[in-house]
C-alpha positions in Angstrom: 19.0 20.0 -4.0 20.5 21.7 -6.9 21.4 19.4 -9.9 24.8 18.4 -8.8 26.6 16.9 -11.9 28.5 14.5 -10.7 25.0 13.4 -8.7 22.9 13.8 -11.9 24.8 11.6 -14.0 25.2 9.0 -11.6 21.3 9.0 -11.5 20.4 9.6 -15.0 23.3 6.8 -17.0 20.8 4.5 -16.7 17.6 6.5 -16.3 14.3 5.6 -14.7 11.8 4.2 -16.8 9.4 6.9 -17.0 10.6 10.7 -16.0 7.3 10.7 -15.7 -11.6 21.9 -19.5 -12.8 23.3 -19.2 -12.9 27.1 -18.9 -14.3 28.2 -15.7 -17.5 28.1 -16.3 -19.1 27.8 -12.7 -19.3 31.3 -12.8 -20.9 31.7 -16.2 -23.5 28.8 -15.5 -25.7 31.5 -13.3 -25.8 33.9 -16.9 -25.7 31.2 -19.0 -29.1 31.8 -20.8 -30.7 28.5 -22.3 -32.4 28.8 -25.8 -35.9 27.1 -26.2 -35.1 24.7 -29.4 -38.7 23.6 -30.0 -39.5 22.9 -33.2 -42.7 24.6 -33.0 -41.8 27.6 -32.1 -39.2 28.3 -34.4 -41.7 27.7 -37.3 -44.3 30.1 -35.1 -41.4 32.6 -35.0 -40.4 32.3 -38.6 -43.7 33.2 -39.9 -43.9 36.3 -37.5 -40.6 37.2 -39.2 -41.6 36.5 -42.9 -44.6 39.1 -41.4 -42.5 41.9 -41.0 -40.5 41.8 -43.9 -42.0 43.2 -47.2 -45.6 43.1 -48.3 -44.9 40.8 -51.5 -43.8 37.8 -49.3 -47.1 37.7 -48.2 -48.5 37.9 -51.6 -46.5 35.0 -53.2 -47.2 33.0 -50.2 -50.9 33.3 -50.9 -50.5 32.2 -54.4 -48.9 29.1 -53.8 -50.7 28.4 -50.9 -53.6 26.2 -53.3 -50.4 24.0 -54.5 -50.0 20.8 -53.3 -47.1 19.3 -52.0 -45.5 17.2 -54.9 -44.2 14.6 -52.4 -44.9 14.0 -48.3 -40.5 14.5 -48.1 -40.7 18.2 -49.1 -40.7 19.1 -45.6 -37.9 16.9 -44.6 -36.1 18.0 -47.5 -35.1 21.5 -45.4 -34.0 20.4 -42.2 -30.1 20.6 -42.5 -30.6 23.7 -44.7 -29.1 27.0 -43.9 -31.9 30.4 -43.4 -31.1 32.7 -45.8 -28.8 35.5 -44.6 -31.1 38.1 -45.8 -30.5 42.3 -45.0 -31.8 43.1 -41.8 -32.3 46.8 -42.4 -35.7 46.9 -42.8 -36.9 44.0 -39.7 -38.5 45.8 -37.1 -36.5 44.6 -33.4 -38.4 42.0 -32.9 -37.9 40.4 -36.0 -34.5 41.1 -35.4 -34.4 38.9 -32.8 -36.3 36.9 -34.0 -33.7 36.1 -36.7 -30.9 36.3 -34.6 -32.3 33.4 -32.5 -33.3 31.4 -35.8 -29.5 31.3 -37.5 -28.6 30.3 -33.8 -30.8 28.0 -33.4 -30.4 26.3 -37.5 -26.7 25.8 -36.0 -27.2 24.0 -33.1 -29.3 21.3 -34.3 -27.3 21.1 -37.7 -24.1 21.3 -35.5 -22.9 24.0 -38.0 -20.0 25.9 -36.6 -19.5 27.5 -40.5 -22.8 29.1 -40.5 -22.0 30.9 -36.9 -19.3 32.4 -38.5 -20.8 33.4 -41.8 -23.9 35.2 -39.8 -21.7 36.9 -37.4 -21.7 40.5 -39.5 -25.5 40.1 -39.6 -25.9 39.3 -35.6 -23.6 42.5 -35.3 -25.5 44.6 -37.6 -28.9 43.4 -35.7 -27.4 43.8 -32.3 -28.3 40.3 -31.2 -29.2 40.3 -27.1 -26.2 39.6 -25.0 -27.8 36.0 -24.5 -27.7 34.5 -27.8 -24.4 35.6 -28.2 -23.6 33.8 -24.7 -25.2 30.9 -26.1 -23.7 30.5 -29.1 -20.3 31.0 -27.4 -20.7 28.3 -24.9 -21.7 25.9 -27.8 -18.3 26.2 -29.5 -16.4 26.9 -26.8 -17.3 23.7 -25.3 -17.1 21.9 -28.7 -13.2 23.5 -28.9 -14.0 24.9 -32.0 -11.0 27.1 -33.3 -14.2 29.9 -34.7 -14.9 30.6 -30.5 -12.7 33.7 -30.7 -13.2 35.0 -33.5 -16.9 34.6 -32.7 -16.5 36.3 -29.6 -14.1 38.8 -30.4 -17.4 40.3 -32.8 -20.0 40.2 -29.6 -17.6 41.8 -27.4 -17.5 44.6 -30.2 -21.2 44.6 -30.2 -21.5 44.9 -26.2 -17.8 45.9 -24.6 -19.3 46.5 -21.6 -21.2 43.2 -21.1 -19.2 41.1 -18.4 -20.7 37.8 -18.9 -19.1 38.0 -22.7 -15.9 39.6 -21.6 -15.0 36.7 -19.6 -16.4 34.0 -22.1 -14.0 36.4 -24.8 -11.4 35.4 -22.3 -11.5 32.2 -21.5 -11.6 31.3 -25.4 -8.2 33.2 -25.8 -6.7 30.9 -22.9 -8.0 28.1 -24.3 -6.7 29.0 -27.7 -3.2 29.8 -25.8 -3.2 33.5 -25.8 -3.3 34.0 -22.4 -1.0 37.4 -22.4 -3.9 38.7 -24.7 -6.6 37.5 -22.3 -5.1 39.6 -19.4 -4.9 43.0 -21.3 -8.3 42.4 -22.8 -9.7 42.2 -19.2 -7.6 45.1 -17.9 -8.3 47.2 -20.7 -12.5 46.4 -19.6 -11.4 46.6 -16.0 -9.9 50.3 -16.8 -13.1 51.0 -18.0 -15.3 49.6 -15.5 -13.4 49.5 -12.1 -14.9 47.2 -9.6 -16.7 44.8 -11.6 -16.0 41.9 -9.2 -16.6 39.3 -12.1 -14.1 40.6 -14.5 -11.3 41.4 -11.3 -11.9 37.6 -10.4 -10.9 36.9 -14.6 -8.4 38.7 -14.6 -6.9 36.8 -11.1 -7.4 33.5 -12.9 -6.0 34.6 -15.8 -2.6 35.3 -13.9 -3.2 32.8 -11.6 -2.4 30.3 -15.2 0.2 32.7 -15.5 1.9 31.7 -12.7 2.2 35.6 -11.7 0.5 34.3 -7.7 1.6 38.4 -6.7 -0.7 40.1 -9.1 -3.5 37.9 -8.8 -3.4 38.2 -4.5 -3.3 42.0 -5.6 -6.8 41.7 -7.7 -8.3 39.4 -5.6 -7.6 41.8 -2.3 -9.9 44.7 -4.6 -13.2 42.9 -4.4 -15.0 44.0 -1.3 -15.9 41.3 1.3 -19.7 41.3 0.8 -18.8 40.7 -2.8 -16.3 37.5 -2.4 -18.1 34.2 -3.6 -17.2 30.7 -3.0 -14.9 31.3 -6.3 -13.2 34.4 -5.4 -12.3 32.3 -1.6 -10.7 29.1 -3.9 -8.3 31.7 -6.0 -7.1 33.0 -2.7 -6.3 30.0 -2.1 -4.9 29.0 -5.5 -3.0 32.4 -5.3 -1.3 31.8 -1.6 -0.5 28.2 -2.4 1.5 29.6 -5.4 3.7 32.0 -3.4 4.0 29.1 -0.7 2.0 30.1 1.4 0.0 27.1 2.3 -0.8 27.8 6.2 -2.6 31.0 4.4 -4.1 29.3 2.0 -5.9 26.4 3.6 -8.8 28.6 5.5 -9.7 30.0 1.7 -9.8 26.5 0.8 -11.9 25.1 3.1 -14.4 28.1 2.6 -14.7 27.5 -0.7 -15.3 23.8 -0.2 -17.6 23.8 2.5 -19.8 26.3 0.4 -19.7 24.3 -3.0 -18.8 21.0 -1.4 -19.1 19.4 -5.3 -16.8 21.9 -7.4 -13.8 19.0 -7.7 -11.7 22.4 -8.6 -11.5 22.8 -4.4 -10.7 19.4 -3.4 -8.0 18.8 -6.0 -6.4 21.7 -5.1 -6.5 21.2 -0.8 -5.1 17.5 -2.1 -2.1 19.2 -3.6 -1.5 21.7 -0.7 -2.0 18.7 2.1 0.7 17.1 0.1 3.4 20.1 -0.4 2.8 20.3 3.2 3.2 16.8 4.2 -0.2 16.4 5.5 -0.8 12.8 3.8 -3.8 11.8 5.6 -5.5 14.5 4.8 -4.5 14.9 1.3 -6.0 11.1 1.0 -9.0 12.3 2.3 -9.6 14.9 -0.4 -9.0 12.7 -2.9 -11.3 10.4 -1.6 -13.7 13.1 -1.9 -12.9 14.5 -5.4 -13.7 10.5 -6.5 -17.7 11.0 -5.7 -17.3 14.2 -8.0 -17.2 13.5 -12.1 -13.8 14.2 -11.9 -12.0 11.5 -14.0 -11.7 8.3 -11.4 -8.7 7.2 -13.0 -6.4 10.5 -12.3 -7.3 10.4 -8.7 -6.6 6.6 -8.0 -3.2 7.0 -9.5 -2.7 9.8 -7.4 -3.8 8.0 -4.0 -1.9 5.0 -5.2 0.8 6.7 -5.0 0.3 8.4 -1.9 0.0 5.4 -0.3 3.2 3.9 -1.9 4.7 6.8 -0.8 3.6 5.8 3.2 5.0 2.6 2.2 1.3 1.2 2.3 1.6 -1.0 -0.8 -1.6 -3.1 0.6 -3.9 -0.3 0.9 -2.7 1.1 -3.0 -3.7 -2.4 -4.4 -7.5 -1.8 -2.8 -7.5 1.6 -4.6 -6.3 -0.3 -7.6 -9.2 -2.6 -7.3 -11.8 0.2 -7.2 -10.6 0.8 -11.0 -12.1 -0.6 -13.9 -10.6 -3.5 -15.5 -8.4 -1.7 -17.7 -5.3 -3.2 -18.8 -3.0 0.0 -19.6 -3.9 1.2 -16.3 -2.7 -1.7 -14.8 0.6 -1.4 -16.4 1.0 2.4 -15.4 0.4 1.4 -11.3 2.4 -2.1 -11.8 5.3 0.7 -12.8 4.6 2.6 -10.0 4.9 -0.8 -7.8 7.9 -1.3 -9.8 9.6 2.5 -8.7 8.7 1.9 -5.3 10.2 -1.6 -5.2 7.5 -3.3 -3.9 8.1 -6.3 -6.6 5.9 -8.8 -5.4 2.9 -6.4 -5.4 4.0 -5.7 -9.0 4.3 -9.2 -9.9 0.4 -10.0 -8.8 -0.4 -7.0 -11.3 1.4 -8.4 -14.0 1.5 -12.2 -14.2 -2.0 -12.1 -14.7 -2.4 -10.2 -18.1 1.3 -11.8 -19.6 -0.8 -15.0 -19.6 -4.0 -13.7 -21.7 -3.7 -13.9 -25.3 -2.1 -11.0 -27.3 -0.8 -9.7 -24.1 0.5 -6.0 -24.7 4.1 -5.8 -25.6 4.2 -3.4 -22.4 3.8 -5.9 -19.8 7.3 -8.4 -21.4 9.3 -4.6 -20.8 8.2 -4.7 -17.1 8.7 -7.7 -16.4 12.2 -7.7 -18.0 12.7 -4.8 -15.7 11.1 -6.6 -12.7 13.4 -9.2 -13.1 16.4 -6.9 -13.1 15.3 -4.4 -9.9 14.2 -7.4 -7.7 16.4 -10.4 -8.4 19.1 -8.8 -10.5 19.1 -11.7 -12.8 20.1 -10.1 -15.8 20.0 -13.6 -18.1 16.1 -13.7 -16.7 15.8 -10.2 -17.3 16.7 -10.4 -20.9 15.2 -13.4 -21.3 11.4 -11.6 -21.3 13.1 -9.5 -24.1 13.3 -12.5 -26.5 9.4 -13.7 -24.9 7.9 -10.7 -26.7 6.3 -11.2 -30.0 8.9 -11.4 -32.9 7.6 -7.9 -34.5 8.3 -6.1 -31.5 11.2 -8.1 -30.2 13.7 -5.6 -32.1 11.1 -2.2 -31.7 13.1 0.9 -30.1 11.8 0.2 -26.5 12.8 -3.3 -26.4 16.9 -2.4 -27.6 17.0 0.8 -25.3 15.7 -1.1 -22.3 18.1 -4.1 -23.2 20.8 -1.1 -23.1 19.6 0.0 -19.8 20.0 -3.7 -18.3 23.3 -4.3 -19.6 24.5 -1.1 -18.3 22.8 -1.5 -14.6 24.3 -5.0 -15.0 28.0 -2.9 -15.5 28.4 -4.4 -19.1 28.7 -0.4 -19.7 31.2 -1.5 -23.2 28.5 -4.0 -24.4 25.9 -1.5 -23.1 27.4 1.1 -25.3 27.5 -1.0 -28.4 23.8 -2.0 -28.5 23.0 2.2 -28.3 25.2 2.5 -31.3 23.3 -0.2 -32.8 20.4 1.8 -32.0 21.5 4.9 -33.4 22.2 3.5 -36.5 18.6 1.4 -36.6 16.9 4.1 -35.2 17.9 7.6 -36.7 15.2 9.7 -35.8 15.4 8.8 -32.0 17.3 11.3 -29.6 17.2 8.4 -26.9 20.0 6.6 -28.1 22.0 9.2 -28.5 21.5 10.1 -24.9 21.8 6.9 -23.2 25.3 6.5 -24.9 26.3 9.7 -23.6 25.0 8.8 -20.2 27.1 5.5 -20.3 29.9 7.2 -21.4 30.0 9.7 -18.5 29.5 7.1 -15.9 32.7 5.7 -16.8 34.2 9.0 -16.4 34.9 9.2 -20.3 33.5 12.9 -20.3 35.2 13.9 -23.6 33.4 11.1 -26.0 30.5 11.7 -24.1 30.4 15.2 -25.3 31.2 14.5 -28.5 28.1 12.2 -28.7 26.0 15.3 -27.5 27.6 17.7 -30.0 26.6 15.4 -32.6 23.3 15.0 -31.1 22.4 18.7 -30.9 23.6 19.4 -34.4 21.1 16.9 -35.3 18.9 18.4 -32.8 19.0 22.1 -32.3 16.0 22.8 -30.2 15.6 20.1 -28.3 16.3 21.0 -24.4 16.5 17.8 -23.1 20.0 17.0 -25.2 21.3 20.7 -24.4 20.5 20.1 -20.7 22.1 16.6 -20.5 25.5 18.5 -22.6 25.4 21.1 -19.9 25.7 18.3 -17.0 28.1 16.7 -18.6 30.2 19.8 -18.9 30.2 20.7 -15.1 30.9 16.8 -14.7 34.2 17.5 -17.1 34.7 20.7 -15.0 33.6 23.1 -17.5 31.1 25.1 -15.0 31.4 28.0 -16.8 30.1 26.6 -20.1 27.9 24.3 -18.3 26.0 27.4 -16.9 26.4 29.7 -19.7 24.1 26.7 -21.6 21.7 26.3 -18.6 20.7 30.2 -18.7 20.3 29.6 -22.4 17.7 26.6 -21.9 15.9 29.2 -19.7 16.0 31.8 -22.2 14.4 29.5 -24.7 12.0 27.2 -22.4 11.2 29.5 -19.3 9.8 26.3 -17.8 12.5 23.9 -17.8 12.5 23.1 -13.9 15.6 21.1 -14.4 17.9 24.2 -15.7 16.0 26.6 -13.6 17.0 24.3 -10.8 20.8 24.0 -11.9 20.9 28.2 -12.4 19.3 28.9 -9.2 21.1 26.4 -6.9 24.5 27.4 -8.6 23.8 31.3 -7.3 22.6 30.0 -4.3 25.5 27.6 -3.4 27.9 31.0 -4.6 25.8 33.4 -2.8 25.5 35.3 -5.9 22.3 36.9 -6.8 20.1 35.3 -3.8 16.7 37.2 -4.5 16.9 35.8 -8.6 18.1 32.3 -7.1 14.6 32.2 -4.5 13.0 33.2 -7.6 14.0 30.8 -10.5 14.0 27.8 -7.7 10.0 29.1 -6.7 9.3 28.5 -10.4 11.3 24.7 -10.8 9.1 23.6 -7.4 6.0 25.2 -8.9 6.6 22.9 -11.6 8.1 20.0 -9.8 7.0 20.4 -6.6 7.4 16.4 -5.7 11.0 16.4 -6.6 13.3 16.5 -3.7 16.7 17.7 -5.0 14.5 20.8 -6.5 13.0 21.4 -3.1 16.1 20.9 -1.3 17.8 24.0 -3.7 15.0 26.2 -2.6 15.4 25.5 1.1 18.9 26.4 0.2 18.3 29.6 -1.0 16.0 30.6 1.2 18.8 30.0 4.1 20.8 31.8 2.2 18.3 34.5 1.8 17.6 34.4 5.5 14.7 33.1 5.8 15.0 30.5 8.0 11.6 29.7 8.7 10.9 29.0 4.7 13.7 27.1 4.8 13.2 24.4 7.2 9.6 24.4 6.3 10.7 23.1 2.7 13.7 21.1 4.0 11.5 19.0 6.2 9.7 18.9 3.5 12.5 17.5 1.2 13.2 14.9 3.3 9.3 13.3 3.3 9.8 13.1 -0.7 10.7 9.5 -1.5 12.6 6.7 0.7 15.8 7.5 -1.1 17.2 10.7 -0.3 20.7 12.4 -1.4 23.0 12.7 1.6 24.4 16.0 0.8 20.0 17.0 1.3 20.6 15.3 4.5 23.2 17.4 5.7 21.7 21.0 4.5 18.9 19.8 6.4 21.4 19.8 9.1 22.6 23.2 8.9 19.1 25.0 8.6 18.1 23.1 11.6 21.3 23.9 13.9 21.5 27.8 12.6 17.4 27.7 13.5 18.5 26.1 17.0 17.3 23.0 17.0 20.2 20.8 17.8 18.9 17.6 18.3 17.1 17.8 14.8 20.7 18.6 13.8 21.8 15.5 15.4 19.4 13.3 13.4 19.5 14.8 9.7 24.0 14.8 10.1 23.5 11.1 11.3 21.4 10.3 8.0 24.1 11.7 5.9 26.7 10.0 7.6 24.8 6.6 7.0 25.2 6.8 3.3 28.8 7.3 3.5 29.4 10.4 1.4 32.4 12.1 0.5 32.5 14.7 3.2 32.1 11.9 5.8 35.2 13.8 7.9 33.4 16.9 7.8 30.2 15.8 8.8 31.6 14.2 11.7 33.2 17.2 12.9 29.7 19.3 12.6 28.0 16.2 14.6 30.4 17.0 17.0 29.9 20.6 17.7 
């Protein structure tokens, strides 16, 4: 649901712990050209080159060919040695070549990404083959060397109309963060050369990263059946699952996976889609699968850990945790997930162990001090693994903000709000305390000292969108909407991916029926970004009721719901609506009971729509 203030700063005074490449190179790897490095060869090579330079080379290598060697080293001596960049007008092709392959080759094995660069105007003069070039930008585009466009951007000069190197050109500038620059390259090649299915599928990855799912569905449709590979099936996929459209997408999915059934690309994308569209077994599944790929173990057993937290399986996350490597900031990350999920004694098995080995991190006394609070709500025991941790850290940031965080959970909110000042004083360069007074000071309904402390703050800190977007909730808490929304369209203006203020604009036109089509578009974008959040997901259902498309919205309503074991009654009850205006009463029935159960506000009025 939309970020309600009055809900948002109940949830955020004390706020949770934690608000928690490669270039695509699959379809290079079938024109990706290796270079034969043998020693041997290059020498062979080098003296066919010396051959076809001038006559007097020969000569003077005659002369001194009855010298000895004054020492065995001499030949050892020229190993990390640059060629000479010598003027190539007179080398016959071959030699040309020849060379070309030589400065290449001198850079590899001396891992010299200078000398790349400093021979580029002679491989452009030479017109070095397409495949050196290809091989030299592999090499230091997987070394993420900052020379890989500018290296690139001279072979695509030398061959515009190579493909291969076009997309290699383009992948660099993504890397590099000029994506926008990477899309009219490609289109400026495609306008060219229409119908190059290589360069259409660059250009519908390109948007794809872009987020623009509409344009890259439109490339993707151009390439002729016969012509659609395994890779051009996943960004169907990729695109559809963008626009929502995850019944669509699953087919192109499973194409692509059941024809490259090793490309972890596939699986970790059906895992995402299975799990926007509640399909939890079978997002397991996939993630199984993607963990007999090289795909980083780790990233994957977090995500089925918390999968299976999220099925309230807390037995089955500590196997997956067991399949991990004996990694002690790993640990810590899952016994926080336990932690969240409030399975305590699971976290406690986690934890106990490594708070008894020696020089035990300073992490595991800050969990356990929260532990203590979350499961026993012993505050004194709480605080009590605060003065545990080793005197050097006892007084660090983390260890006065969290004792803030207790005391305020605890409803000490006046002592609470001293220890932040302490920190603000202690700890000048920190927006945090700063915040979490604010926060106090809200919850106690003391909206106008609050905003003083953000005013301060963002003086301090101009361009930081976290402080401007906790100011704007405060004022729509204090009953300034109008200034609270005139701040949240200015977050967007500046950081078009803030989810949280693209939630709070496009809920507020949604809940106003103002502006529906920009509301279904702003709240696509925050559950793009957030897509696990269920007060985001509950704002697009919303709009999309309000939009009147029912079907959307009870597909993402039901989907709102499955997203956590605590869930906001006022999600309950739009549930509700989009379920009775669909005509499914007894669904109705159910989601206006759940409200009920929490007690809200508008208990009266739910009781009366139960009744009809």
């Amino acid at each position: 649901m939309a970020t309600k203030s009055s809900r948002d700063i109940q949830e955020t005074a004390f706020p949770p712990r934690r608000e928690r490449r490669g270039f695509h190179a699959e379809y290079l790897m079938n024109k990706h050209y290796r270079l034969p490095l043998i020693c041997l060869l290059s020498i062979a090579l080098l003296g066919l080159f010396l051959m076809h330079n001038s006559g007097c080379v020969g000569s003077r290598a005659d002369a001194q060919e009855t010298q000895a060697p004054n020492n065995a080293s001499d030949s050892e001596q020229g190993l990390g040695e640059r060629l000479p960049v010598l003027p190539p007008q007179q080398f016959s092709q071959e030699a040309k070549s020849i060379y070309a392959f030589l400065l290449c080759d001198q850079a590899f094995r001396n891992e010299d990404e200078a000398a790349l660069l400093e021979a580029t105007d002679t491989l452009m003069e030479i017109q070095t083959p397409p495949a050196i070039w290809m091989e030299a930008g592999i090499w230091l585009l997987g070394r993420k060397s900052p020379l890989a466009v500018s290296f690139l951007e001279s072979a695509h000069k030398v061959w515009p109309d190579d493909t291969s190197l076009l997309m290699l050109y383009a992948e660099a500038l993504k890397e590099k963060g000029a994506n926008a620059l990477a899309i009219d390259l490609v289109k400026a090649f495609l306008a060219k050369n229409p119908g190059t299915a290589d360069a259409t599928l660059e250009l519908a990855i390109l948007e794809i990263a872009e987020q623009n799912y509409d344009q890259a569905l439109a490339q993707l449709k151009t390439i002729p059946r016969n012509e659609r590979t395994p890779l051009v099936e996943l960004n169907f996929g990729k695109a559809l699952a963008g626009l929502l459209r995850f019944d669509e997408a699953i087919p192109y999915l499973l194409r692509a996976h059941k024809a490259m059934p090793d490309l972890p690309e596939t699986l970790l994308e059906l895992g995402r889609v299975y799990e926007r569209t509640g399909e939890w077994e079978k997002a397991i599944k996939s993630y199984e699968e993607l963990l007999k790929t090289d795909f980083p173990a780790k990233n994957i057993l977090l995500k089925l850990i918390s999968l299976c937290l999220h099925q309230k399986k807390p037995e089955k996350a500590l196997r997956y945790l067991a399949e991990a490597p004996s990694d002690i900031p790993f640990q810590l990350i899952v016994a926080d997930m336990f932690i969240d999920a409030k399975n305590y004694l699971q976290a406690t098995s986690i934890l106990e162990p490594i708070v008894q080995q020696p020089n035990a991190p300073v992490e595991v006394f800050l969990l356990l001090a929260d532990l203590t609070w979350e499961h026993l709500h012993d505050l004194k025991g709480a605080l009590a693994w605060l003065d545990k941790m080793p005197a050097e850290y006892k007084q660090s940031s983390n260890a006065l903000l969290l004792r803030v965080h207790l005391l305020a959970r605890a409803d000490q909110k006046d002592e609470a709000v001293r220890y932040a000042r302490t920190g603000k004083t202690r700890f000048a360069n920190e927006t945090k305390f700063w915040e979490a007074e604010a926060r106090i000071l809200a919850s106690q309904g003391k909206n106008t000292q609050a905003l003083e402390v953000m005013q301060d703050a963002v003086k301090r800190w101009p361009d930081d969108m976290s402080l401007l977007f906790l100011m704007g909730n405060i004022l729509d808490e204090s009953g300034d909407k109008q200034a609270a929304f005139k701040l949240m369209e200015t977050i967007i203006a500046r950081e078009p991916d803030n989810f949280q203020a693209l939630n709070y604009v496009g809920y507020t036109l949604a809940e106003a029926n103002q502006e529906i089509d920009r509301a279904v578009t702003l709240l696509e974008r925050a559950t793009g970004l957030a897509p696990d959040r269920a007060y985001i997901v509950d704002s697009l259902a919303w709009a999309y009721f309000r939009a009147g498309r029912t079907g959307d919205a009870l597909r993402e309503i039901r989907r709102a719901v499955s997203l956590g074991a605590k869930i906001d009654a006022a999600i309950w009850e739009h549930y509700g609506d989009i379920a009775q205006s669909s005509g499914l009463s007894e669904e109705a029935r159910k989601a206006y009971g759940k409200a009920l159960e929490l007690e809200p506000d508008n208990a009266e009025e739910l009781r009366k729509k139960l009744g009809r």
